[in-house]
NUDREN-829387 format. One line per 2 residues: their letters; for each residue y, x, z of C-alpha. Coordinates in steps of 0.2 Angstrom, whole numbers, plus 5000, padded with zeros to 4 digits. Layout:
<recs>
a> Y:X:Z | ...;
</recs>
This chain:
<recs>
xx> 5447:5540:5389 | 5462:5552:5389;
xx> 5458:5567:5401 | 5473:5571:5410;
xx> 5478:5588:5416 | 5491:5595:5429;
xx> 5497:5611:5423 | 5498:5628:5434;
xx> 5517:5632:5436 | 5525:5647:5443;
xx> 5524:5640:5461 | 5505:5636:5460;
xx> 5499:5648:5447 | 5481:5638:5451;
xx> 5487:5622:5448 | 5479:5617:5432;
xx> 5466:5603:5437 | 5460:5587:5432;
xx> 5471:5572:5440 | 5463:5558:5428;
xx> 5447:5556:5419 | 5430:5543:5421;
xx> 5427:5553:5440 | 5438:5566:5446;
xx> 5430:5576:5462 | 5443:5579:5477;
xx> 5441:5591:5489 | 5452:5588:5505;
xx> 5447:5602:5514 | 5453:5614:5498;
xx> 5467:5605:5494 | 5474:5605:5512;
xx> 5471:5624:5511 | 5479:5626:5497;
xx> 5495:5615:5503 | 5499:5623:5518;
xx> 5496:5642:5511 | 5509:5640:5497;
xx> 5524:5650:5500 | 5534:5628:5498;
xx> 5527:5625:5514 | 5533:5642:5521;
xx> 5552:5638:5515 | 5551:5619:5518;
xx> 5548:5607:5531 | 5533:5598:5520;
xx> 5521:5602:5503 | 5511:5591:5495;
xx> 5499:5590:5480 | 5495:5576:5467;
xx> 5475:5575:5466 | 5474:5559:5454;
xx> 5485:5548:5445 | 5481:5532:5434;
xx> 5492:5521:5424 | 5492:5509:5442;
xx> 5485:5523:5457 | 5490:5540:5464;
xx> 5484:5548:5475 | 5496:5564:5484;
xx> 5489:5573:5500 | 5505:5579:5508;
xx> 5508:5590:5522 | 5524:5587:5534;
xx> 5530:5599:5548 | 5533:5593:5565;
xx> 5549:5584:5566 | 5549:5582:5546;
xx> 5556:5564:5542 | 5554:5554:5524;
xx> 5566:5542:5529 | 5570:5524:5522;
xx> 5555:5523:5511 | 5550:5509:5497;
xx> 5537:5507:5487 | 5537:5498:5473;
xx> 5519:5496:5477 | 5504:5494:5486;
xx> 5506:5510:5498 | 5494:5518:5510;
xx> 5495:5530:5521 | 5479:5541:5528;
xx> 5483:5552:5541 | 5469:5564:5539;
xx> 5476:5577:5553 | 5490:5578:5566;
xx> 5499:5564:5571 | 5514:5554:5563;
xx> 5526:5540:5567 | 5526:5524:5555;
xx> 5544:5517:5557 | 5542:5497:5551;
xx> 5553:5483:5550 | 5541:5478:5566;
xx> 5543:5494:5577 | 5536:5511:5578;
xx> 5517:5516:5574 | 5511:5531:5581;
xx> 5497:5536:5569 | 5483:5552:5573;
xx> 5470:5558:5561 | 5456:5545:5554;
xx> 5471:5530:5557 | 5478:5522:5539;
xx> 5491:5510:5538 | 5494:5500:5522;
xx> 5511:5492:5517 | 5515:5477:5501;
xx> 5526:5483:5487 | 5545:5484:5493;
xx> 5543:5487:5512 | 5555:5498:5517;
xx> 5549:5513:5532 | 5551:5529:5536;
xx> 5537:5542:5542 | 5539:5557:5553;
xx> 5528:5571:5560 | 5525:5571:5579;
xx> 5516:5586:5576 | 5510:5595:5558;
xx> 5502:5581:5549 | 5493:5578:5534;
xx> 5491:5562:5525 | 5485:5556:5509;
xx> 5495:5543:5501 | 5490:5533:5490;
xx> 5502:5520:5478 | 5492:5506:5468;
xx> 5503:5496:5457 | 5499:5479:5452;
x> 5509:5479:5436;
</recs>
């Protein structure tokens, strides 16, 4: 197997890491940290981090300021969303979702939705595709 690498950048001069190989270790607590100490969440309403991607799987943490929207999501796969602190609104073809930390809601390939911070949220998102 390939070992894949995300390269540092000017904006995260610490960036190079491992995002696929047989067992690739992610540390939530650091990677929060680092997420919310970058200078993009300072200028931005969110920031977010990729901590592993496969030819079908990724895996983003993401951090969203209050009042942040991503509006009229799809996925064009599986899509689950971990709220892992704060608290967020799932907007669904069904209704609203308020969602707080240790909550996950999962979604089928093509559902459109939008998610909004209630307060600072972070959330670990993770796409599987099928295909």
């Amino acid at each position: 197997m390939e070992i894949k690498r995300n390269e540092a950048t000017t904006n995260r001069p610490q960036g190079d890491r491992v995002i696929d190989a047989p067992y690739v270790f992610i540390d939530l607590p650091a990677f929060i940290d680092q997420i919310t100490k970058e200078k993009a969440w300072e200028k931005n309403d969110r920031n977010g981090i990729t901590v592993f991607k496969a030819d079908n799987i990724t895996m983003v943490i993401t951090a969203l300021q209050e009042g942040a929207k991503i509006e009229d999501n799809m996925v064009d796969a599986f899509l689950t969303v971990q709220v892992l602190g704060g608290k967020t609104r799932i907007n669904s073809p069904d209704g609203d979702i308020d969602m707080q930390k240790n909550q996950v809601i999962n979604f089928h390939p093509g559902i459109k939705h939008s998610i909004e911070a209630i307060s600072d949220v972070i959330l670990l998102l993770t796409t599987f595709n099928t295909r």
